[in-house]
NUGUVEX-993940 format. One line per field, with one value per residue: x, y, z of N, C-alpha, C, O in turn. Coordinates in nm, 2 decimals, padded with zeros to 4 digits, always signed. Atoms other than C-alpha are relative to their C-alpha. Layout:
N
n_east: (X/...)
n_north: (Y/...)
n_up: (Z/...)
ca_east: (X/...)
ca_north: (Y/...)
ca_up: (Z/...)
c_east: (X/...)
c_north: (Y/...)
c_up: (Z/...)
o_east: (X/...)
o_north: (Y/...)
o_up: (Z/...)
This chain:
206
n_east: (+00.10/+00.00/+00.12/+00.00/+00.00/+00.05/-00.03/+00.16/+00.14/+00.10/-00.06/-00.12/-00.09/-00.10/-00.05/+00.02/-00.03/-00.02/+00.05/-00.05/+00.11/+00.02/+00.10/+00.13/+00.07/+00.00/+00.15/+00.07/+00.00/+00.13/+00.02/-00.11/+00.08/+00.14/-00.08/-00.06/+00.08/+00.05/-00.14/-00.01/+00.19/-00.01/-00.09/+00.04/+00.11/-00.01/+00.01/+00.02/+00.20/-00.02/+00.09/+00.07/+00.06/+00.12/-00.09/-00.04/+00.15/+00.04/+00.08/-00.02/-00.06/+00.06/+00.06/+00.16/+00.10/-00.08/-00.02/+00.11/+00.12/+00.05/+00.04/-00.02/-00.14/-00.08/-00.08/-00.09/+00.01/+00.12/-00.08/+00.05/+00.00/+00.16/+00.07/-00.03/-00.12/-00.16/-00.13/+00.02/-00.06/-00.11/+00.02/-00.12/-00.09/-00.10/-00.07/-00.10/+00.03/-00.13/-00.05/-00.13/-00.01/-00.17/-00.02/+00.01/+00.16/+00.06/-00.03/+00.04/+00.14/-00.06/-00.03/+00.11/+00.09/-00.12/+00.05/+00.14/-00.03/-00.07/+00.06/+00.09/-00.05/+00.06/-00.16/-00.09/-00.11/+00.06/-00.10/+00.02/+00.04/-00.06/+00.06/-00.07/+00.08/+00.13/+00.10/+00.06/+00.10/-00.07/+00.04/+00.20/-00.07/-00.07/+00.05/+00.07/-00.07/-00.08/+00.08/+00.01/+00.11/+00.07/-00.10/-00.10/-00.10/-00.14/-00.10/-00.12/-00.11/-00.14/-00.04/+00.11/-00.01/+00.05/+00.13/+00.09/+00.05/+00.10/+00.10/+00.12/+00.12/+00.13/+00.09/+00.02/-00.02/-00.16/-00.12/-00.24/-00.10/-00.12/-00.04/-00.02/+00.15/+00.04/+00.04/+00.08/+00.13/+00.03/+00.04/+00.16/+00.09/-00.01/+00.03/-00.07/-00.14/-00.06/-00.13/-00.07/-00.12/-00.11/+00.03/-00.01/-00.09/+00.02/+00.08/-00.06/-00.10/+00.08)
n_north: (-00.06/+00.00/+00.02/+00.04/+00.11/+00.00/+00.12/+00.13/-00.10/-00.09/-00.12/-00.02/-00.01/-00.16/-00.01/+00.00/+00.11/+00.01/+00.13/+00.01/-00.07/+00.14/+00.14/-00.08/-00.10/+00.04/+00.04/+00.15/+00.10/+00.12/+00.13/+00.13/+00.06/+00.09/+00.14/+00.08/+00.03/+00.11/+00.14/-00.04/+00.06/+00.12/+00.04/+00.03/+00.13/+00.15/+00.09/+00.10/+00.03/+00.07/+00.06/+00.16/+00.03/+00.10/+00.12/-00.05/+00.00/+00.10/+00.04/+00.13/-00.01/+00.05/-00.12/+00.04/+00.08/-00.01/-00.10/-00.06/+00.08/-00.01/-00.13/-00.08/-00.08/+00.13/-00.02/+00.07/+00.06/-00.06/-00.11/-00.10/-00.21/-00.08/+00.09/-00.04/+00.11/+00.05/-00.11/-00.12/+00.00/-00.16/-00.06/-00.08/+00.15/-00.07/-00.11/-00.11/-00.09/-00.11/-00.03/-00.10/-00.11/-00.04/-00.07/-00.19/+00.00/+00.03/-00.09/-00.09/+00.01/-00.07/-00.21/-00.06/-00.01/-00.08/-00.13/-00.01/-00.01/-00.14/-00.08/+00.06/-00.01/+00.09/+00.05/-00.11/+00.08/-00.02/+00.07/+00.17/+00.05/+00.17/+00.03/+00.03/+00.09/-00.01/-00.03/-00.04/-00.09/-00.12/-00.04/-00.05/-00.11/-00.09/-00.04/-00.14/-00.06/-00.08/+00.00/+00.12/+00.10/+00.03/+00.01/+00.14/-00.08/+00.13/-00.04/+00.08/+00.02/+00.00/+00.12/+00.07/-00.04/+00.10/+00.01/-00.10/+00.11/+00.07/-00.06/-00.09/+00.15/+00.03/-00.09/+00.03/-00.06/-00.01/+00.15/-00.06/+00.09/-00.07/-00.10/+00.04/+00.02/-00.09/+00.02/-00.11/+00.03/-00.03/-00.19/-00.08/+00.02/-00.07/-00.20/-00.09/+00.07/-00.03/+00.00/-00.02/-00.07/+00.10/+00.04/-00.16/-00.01/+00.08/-00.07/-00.16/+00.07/+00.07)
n_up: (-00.08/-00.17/-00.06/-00.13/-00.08/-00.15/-00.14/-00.03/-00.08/+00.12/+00.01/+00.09/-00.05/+00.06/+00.09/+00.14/+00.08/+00.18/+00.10/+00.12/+00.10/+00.08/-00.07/-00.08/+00.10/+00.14/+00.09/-00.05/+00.14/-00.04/+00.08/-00.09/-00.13/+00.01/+00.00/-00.14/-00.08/+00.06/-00.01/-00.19/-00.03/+00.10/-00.10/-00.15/+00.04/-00.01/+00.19/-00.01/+00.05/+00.08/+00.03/+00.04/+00.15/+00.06/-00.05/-00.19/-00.05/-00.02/+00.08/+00.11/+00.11/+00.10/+00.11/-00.07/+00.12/+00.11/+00.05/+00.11/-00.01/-00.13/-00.03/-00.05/+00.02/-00.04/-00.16/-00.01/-00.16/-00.09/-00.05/+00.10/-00.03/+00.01/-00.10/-00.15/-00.08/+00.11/-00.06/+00.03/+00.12/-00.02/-00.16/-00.09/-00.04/-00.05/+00.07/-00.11/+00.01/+00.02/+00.12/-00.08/+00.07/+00.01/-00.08/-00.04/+00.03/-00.16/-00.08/+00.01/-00.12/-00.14/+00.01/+00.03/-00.11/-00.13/+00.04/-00.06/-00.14/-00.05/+00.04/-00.04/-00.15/-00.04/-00.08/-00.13/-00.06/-00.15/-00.07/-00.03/-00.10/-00.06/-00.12/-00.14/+00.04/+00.12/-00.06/+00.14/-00.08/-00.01/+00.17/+00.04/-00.03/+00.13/+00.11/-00.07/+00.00/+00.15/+00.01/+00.11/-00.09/+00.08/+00.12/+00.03/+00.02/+00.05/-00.09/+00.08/-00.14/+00.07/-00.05/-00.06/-00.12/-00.03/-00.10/+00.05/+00.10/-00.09/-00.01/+00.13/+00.04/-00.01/+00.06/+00.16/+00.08/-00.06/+00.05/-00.02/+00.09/+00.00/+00.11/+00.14/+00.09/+00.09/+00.13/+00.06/-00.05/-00.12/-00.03/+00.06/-00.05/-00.14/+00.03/-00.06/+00.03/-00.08/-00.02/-00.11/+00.02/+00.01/+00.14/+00.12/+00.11/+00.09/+00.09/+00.12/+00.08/+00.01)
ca_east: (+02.90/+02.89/+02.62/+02.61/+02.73/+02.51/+02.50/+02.25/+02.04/+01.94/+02.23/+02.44/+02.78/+02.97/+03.09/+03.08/+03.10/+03.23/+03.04/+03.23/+03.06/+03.19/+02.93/+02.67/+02.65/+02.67/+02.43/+02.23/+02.20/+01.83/+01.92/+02.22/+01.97/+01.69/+01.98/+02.11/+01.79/+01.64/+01.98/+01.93/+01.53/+01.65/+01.89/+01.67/+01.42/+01.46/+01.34/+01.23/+00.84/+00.78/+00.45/+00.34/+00.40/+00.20/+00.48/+00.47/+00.11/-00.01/-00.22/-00.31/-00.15/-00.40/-00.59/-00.94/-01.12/-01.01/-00.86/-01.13/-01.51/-01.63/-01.77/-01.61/-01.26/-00.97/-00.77/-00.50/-00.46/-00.65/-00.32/-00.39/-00.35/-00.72/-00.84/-00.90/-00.62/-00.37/-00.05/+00.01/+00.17/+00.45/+00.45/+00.70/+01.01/+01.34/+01.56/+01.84/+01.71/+02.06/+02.23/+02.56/+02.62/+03.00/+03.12/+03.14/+02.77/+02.69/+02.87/+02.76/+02.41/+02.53/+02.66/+02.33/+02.11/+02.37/+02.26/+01.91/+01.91/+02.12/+01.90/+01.60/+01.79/+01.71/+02.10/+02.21/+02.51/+02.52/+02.88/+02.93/+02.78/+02.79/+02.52/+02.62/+02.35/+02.11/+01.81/+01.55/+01.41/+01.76/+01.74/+01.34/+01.55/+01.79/+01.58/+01.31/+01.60/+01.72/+01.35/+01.30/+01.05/+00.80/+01.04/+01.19/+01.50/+01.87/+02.15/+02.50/+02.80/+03.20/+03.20/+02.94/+02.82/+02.65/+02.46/+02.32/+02.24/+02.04/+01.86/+01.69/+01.61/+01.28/+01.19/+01.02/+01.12/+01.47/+01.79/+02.19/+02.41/+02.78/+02.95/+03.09/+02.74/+02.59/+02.38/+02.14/+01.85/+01.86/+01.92/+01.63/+01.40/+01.44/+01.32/+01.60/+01.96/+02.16/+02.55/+02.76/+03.08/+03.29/+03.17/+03.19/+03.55/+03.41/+03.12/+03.29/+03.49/+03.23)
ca_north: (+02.72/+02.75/+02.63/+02.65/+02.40/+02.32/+02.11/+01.84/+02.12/+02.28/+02.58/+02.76/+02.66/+02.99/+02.81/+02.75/+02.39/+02.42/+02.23/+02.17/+02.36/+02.06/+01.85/+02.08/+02.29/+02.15/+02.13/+01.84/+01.54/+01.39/+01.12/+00.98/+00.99/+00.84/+00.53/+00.53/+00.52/+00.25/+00.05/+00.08/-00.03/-00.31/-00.41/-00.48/-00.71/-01.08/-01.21/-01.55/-01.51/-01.81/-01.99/-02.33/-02.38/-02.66/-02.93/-02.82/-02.88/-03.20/-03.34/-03.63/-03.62/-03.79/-03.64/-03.56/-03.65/-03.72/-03.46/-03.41/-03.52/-03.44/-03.13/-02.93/-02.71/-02.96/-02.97/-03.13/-03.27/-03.12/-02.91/-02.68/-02.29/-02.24/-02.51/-02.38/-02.54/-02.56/-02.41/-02.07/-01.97/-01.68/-01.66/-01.51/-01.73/-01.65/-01.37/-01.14/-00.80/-00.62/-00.45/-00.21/+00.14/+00.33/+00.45/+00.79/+00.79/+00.68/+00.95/+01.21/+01.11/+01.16/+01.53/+01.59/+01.46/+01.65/+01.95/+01.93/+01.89/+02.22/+02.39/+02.27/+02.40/+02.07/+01.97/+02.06/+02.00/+01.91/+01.85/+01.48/+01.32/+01.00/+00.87/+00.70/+00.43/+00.31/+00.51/+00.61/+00.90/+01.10/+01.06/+01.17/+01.46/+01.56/+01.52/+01.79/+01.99/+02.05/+02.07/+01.76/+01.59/+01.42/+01.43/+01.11/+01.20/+01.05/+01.08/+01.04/+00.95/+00.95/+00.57/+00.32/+00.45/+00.14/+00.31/+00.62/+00.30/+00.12/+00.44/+00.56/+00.17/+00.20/+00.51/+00.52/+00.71/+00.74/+00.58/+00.62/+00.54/+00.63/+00.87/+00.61/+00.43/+00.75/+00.67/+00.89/+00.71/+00.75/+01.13/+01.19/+00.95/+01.17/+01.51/+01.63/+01.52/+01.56/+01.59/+01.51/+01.73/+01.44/+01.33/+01.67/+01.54/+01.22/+01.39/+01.72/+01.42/+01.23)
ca_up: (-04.63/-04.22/-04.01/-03.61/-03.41/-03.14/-02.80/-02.70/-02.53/-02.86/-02.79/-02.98/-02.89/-03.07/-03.29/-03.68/-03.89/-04.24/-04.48/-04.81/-05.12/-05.34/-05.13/-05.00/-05.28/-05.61/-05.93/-05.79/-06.08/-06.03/-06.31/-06.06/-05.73/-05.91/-06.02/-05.68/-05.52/-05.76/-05.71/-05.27/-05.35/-05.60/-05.36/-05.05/-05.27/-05.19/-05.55/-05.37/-05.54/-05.70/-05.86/-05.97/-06.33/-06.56/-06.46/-06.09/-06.01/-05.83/-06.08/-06.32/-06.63/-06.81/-07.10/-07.00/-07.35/-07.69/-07.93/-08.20/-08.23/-07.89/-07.96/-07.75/-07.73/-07.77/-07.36/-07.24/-06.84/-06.55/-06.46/-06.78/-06.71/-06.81/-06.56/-06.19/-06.00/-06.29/-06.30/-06.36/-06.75/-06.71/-06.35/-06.11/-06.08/-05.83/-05.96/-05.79/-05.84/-05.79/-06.03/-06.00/-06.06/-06.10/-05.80/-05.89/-06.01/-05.63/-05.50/-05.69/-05.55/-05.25/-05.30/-05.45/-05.18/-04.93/-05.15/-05.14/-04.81/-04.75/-04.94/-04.79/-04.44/-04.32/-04.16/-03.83/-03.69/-03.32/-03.09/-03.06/-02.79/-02.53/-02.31/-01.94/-02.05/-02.32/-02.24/-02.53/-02.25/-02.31/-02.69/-02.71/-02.51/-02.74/-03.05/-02.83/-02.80/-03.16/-03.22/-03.45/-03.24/-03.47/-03.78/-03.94/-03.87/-03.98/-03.68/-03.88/-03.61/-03.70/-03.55/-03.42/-03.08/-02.90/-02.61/-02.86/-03.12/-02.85/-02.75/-03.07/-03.16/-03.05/-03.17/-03.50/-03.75/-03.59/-03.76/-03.70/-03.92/-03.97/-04.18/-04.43/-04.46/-04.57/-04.87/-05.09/-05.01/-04.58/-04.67/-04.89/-04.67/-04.34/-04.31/-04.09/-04.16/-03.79/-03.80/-03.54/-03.53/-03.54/-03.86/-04.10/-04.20/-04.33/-04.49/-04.68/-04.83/-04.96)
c_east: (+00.02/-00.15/+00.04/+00.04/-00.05/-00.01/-00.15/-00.07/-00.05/+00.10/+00.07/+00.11/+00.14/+00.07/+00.00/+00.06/+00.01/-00.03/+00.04/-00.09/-00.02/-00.06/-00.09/-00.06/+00.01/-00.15/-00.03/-00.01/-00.12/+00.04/+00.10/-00.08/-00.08/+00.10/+00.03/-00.10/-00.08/+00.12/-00.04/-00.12/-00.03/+00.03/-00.06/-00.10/+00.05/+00.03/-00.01/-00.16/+00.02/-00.20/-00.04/+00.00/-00.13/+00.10/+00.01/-00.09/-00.02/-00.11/+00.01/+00.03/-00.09/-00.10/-00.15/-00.09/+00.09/+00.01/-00.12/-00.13/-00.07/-00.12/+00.02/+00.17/+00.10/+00.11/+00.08/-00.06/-00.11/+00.12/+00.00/+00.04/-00.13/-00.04/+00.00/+00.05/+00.11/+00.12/+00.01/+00.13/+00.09/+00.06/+00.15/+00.09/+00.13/+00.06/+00.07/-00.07/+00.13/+00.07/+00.10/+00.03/+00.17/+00.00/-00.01/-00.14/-00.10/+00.05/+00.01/-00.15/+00.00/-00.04/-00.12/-00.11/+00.00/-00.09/-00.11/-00.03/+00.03/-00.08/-00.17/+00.02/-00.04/+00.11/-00.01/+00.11/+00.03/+00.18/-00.01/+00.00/+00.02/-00.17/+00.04/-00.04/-00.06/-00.16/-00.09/+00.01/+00.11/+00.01/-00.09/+00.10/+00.07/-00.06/-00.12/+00.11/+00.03/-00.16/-00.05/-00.13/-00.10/+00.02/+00.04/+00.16/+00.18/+00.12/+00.11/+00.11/+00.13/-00.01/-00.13/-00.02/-00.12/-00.15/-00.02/-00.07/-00.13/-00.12/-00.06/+00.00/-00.12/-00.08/-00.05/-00.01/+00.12/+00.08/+00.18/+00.06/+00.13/+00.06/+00.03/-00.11/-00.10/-00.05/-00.15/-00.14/-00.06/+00.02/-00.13/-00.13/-00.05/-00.02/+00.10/+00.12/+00.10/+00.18/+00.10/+00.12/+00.12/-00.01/+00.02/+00.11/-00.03/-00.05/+00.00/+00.08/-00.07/-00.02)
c_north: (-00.03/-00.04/-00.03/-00.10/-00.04/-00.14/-00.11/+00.06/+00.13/+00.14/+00.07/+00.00/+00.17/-00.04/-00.10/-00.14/+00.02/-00.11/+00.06/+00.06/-00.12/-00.09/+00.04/+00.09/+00.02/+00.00/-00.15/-00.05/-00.07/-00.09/-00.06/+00.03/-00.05/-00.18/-00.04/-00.06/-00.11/-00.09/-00.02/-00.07/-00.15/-00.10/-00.07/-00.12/-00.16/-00.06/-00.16/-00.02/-00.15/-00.08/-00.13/-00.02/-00.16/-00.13/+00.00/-00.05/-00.13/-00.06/-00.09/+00.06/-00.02/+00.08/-00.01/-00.04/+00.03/+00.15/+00.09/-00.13/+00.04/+00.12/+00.13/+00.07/-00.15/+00.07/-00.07/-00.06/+00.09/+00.07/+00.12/+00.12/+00.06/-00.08/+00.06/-00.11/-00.03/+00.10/+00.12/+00.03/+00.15/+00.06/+00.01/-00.12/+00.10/+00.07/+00.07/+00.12/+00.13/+00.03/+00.11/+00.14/+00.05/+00.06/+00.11/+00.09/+00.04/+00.11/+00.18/+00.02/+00.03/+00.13/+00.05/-00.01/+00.08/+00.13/+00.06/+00.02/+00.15/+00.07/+00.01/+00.04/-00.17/-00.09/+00.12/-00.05/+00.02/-00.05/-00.12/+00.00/-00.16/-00.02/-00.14/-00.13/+00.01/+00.03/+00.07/+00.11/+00.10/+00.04/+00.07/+00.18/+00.07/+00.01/+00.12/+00.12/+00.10/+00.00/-00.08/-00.11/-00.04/+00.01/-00.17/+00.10/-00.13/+00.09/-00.04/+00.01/-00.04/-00.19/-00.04/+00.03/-00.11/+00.07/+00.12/-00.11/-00.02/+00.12/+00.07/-00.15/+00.03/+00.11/+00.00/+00.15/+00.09/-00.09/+00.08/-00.10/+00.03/+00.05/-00.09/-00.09/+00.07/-00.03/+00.12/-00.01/+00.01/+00.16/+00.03/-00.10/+00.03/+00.16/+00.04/-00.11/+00.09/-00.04/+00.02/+00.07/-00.07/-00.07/+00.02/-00.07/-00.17/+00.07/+00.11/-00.09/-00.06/+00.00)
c_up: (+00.15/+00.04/+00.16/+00.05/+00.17/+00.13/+00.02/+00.06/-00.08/+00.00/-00.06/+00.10/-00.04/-00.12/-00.15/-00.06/-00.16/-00.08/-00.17/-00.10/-00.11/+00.04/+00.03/-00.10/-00.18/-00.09/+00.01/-00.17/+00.05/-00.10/+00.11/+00.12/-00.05/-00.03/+00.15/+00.09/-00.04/+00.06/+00.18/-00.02/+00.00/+00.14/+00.13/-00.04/+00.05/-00.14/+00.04/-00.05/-00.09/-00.04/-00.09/-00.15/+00.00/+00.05/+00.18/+00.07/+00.02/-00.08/-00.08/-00.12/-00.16/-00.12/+00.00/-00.12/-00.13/-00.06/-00.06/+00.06/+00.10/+00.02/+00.07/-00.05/-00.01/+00.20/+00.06/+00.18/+00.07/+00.05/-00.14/+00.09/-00.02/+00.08/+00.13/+00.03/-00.09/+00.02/-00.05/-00.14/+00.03/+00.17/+00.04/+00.02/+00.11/-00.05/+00.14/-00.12/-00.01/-00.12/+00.02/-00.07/+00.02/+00.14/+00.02/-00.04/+00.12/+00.04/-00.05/+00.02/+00.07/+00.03/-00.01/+00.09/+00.08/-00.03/+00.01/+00.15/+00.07/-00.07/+00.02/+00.17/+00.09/+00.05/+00.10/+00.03/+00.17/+00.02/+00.01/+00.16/+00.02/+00.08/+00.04/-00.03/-00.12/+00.05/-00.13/+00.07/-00.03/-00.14/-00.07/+00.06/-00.09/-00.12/+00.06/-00.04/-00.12/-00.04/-00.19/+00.01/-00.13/-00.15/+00.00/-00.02/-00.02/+00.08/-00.13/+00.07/-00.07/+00.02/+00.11/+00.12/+00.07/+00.10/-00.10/-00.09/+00.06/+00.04/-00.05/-00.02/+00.01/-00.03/-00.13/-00.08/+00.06/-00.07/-00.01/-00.07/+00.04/-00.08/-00.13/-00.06/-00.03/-00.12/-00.05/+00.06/+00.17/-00.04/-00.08/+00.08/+00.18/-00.07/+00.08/+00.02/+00.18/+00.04/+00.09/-00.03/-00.03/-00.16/-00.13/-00.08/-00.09/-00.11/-00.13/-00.08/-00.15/-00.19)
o_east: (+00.08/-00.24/+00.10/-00.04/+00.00/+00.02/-00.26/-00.15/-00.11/+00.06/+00.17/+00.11/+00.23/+00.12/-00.02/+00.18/-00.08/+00.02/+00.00/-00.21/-00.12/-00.04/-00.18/-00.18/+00.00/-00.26/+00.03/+00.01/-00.11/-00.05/+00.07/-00.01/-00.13/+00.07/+00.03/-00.07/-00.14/+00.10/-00.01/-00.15/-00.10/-00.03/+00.00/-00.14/+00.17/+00.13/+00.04/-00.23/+00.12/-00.27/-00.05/-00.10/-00.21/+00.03/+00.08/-00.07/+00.00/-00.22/+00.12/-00.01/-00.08/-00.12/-00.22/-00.18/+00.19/-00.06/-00.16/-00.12/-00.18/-00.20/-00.05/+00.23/+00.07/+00.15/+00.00/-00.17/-00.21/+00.08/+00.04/+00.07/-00.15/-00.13/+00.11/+00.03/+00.21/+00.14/-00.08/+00.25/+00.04/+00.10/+00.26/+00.05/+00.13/+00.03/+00.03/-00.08/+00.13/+00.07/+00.08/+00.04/+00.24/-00.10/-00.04/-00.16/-00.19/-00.05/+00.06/-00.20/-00.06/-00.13/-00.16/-00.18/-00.10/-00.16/-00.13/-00.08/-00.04/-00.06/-00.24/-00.06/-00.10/+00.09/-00.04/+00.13/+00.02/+00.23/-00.13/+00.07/+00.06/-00.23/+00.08/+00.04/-00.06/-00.23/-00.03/+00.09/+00.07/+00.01/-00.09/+00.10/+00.04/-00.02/-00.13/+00.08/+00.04/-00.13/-00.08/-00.18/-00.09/-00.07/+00.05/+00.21/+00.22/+00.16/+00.09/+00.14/+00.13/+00.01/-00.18/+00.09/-00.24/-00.27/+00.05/-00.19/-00.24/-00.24/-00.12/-00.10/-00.18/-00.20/+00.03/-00.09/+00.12/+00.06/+00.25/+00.07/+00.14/+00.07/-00.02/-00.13/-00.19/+00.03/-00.22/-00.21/-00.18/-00.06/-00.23/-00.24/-00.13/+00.00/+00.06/+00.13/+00.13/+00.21/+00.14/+00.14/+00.23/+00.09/+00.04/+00.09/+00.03/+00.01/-00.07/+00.15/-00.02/-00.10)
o_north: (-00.14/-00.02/-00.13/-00.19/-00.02/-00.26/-00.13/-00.01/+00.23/+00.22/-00.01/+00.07/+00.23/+00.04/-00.22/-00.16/+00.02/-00.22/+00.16/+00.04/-00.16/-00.20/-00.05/+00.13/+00.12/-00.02/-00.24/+00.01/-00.16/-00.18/-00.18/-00.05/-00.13/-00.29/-00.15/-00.16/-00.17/-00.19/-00.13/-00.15/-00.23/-00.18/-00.16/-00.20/-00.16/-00.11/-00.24/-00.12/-00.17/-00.07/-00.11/-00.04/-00.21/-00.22/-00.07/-00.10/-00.20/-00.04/-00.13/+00.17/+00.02/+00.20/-00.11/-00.11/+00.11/+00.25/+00.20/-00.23/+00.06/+00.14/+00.22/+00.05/-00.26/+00.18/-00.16/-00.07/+00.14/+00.14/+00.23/+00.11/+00.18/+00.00/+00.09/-00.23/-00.11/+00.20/+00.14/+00.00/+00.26/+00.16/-00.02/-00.23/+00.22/+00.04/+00.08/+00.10/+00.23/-00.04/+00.17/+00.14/-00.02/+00.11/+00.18/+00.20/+00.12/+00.18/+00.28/+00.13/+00.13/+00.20/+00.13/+00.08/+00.13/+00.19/+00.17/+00.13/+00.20/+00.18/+00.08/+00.00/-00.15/-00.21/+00.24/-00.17/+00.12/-00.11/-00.15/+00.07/-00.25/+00.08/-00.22/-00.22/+00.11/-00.05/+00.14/+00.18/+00.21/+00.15/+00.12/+00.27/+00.18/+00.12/+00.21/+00.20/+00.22/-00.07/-00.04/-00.20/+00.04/+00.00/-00.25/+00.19/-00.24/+00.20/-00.13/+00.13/-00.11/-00.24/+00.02/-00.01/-00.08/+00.03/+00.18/-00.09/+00.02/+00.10/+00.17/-00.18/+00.03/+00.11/-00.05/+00.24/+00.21/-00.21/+00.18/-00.23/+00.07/-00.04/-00.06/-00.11/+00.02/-00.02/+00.18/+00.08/+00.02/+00.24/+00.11/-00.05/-00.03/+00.24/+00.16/-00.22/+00.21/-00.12/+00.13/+00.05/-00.02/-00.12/-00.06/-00.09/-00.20/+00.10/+00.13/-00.03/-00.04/-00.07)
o_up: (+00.17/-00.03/+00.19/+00.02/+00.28/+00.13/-00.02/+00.12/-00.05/-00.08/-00.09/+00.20/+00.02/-00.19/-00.13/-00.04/-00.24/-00.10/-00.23/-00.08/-00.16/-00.01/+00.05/-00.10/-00.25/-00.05/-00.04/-00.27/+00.13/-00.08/+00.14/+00.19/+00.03/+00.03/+00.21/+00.17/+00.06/+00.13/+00.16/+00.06/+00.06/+00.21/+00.20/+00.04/+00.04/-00.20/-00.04/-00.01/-00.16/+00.06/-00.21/-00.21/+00.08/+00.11/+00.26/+00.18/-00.08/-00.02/-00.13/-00.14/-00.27/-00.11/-00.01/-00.08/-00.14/-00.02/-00.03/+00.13/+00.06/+00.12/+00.05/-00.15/+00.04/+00.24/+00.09/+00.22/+00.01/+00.15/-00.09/+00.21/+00.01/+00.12/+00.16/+00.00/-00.06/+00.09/-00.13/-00.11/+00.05/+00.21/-00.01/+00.07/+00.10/-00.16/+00.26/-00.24/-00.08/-00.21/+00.12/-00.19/+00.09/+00.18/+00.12/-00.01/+00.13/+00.07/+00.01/+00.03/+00.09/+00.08/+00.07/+00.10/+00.14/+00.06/+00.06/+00.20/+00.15/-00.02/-00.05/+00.26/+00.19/+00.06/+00.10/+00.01/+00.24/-00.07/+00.02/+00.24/-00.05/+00.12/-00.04/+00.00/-00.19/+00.10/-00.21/+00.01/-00.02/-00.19/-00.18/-00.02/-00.14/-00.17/-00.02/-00.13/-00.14/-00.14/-00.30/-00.06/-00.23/-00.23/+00.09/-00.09/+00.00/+00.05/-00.21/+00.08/-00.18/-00.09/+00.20/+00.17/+00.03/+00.11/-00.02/-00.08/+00.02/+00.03/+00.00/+00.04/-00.10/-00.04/-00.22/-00.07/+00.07/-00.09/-00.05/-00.07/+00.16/-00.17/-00.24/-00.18/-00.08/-00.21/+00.03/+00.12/+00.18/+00.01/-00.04/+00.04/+00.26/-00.16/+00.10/+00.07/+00.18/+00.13/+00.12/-00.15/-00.08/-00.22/-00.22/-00.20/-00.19/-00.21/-00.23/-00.17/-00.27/-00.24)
């Protein structure tokens, strides 16, 4: 498929970016983006919860009345799990949450987000750009331009560009990545996927 290549002033330059069909326009796989996107969610958890068992809990040990006779329930210490203030029975302990999927699983997520995406018109592809400084005010500019303004939008750059980095930071619901950290889950949580020209040959690879 072709799609325009346009300039940081919203233009058509004349001329045409080839986007791979084996990446842009495949039978999408929702079972491998729902793994990829669970694995990318998993991935970001901590897993430091933790809560107080019955051994954990500052408390006397001692046994608050005899077994039998008493008339009441039989009850062990005053750290119990039925007692207010005792420890808590099954509770959340540390854990790693990660877990690993095949490579080629991952990267037919990918393709498939790619695809949605393109079918969704929701890729542009813009000339690669520089700015002189880090200034948000020319970034707010160019995203006007391509008329994205108020979109979450996902820049994707051949190679880390420091002063474009610096001036989408502070916008929200702005984020630049670079072509080979491309993952399923930044394209399907942006409504408007923006491809720099320099990038395509990572991306048609992908």
């Amino acid at each position: 498929m072709e799609l325009a290549i346009l300039n940081v002033n919203g233009e058509d330059t004349g001329r045409k970016a080839q986007l791979n069909d084996a990446v842009f326009a495949i039978e999408a796989n929702e079972q491998a983006v729902y793994l990829d996107v669970k694995q990318y969610l998993a991935n970001q958890r901590q897993g430091t919860h933790k809560s107080k068992e019955r051994s954990e809990v500052s408390g006397s040990t001692r046994k608050l009345h005899k077994q039998k006779g008493g008339g009441g329930s039989r009850i062990g210490d005053i750290n119990s799990p039925v007692l207010v203030g005792g420890g808590r029975v099954f509770g959340p302990r540390p854990r790693d949450y990660r877990f690993k999927l095949n490579k080629k699983l991952k990267a037919l997520a990918r393709r498939s987000a790619l695809t949605y995406k393109a079918q969704d018109n929701q890729i542009i592809v813009v000339e690669d750009f520089n700015f002189e400084a880090p200034k948000t005010k020319d970034f707010l500019n160019v995203v006007k331009n391509l008329k994205v303004d108020g979109k979450k939008i996902l820049l994707v750059l051949r190679d880390h560009n420091k002063n474009v980095y610096l001036s989408a930071r502070n916008i929200p619901g702005a984020q630049i990545i670079t072509a080979s950290d491309v993952n399923t889950y930044a394209l399907l949580n942006n409504k408007a996927i923006i491809l720099t020209e320099g990038c395509l040959e990572v991306i048609n690879n992908l």
